[in-house]
N, C-alpha and C positions, 0 to 999 in steps of 0.2 A: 979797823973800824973807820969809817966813811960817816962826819955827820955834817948833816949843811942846816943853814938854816936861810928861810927865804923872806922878804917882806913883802907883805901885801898888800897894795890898796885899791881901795872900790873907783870907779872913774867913772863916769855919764858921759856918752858922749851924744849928739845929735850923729843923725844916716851922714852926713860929711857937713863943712866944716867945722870951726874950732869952739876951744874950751879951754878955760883957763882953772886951774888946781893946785892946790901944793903942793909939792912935790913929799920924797921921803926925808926931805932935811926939811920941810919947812920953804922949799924956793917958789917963787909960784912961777908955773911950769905950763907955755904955750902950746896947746896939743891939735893938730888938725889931721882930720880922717877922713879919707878920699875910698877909692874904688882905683882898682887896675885892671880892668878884665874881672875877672870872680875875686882877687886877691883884695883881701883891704889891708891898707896900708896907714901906720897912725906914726905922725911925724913929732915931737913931743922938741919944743927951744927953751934952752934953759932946766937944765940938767945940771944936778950938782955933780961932779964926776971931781975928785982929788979937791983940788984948789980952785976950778974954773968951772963954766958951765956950759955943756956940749951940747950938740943936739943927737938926739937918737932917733934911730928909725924901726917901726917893727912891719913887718908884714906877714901877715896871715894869711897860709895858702894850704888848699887841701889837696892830697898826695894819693892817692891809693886807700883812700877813706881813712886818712890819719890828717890832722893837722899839725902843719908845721908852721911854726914862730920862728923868723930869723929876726934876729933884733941885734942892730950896729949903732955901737959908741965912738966917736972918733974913727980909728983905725982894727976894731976889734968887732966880730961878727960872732956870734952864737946862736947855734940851732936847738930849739926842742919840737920834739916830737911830742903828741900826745896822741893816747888812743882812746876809743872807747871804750868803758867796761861793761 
């Protein structure tokens, strides 16, 4: 049996630069969203991550008509994939 459970929160952002929010623990958390080409990318300082506060990076880029999120903490990269349904 496989159970996850995920947290979710709502974010505003302006078409590019920043926004300030609190994070999942309460940090308040500097977030700035640019453009790469088609990709947007949202850079988020001040991340509660263990004991310290990181910055993360996500970017949003479309693949074969699937969107993909690769979002990096520190030293650690994770991809999702999303479809349509």
């Amino acid at each position: 049996m496989l159970k996850t459970k995920i947290r979710t929160m709502n974010s505003t952002f302006p078409y590019s630069g920043s926004s300030e929010q609190k994070g999942m623990h309460g940090e308040i958390v500097t977030s700035f969203l640019s453009f790469e080409g088609e990709d947007m990318i949202i850079v988020g300082k001040g991340i509660k991550c263990g004991d310290k506060l990181e910055e993360m990076r996500r970017q949003f880029k479309i693949v074969d008509g699937k969107m993909n999120l690769f979002q990096t903490v520190g030293n650690v990269t994770a991809t999702r994939i999303l479809v349509r349904q």
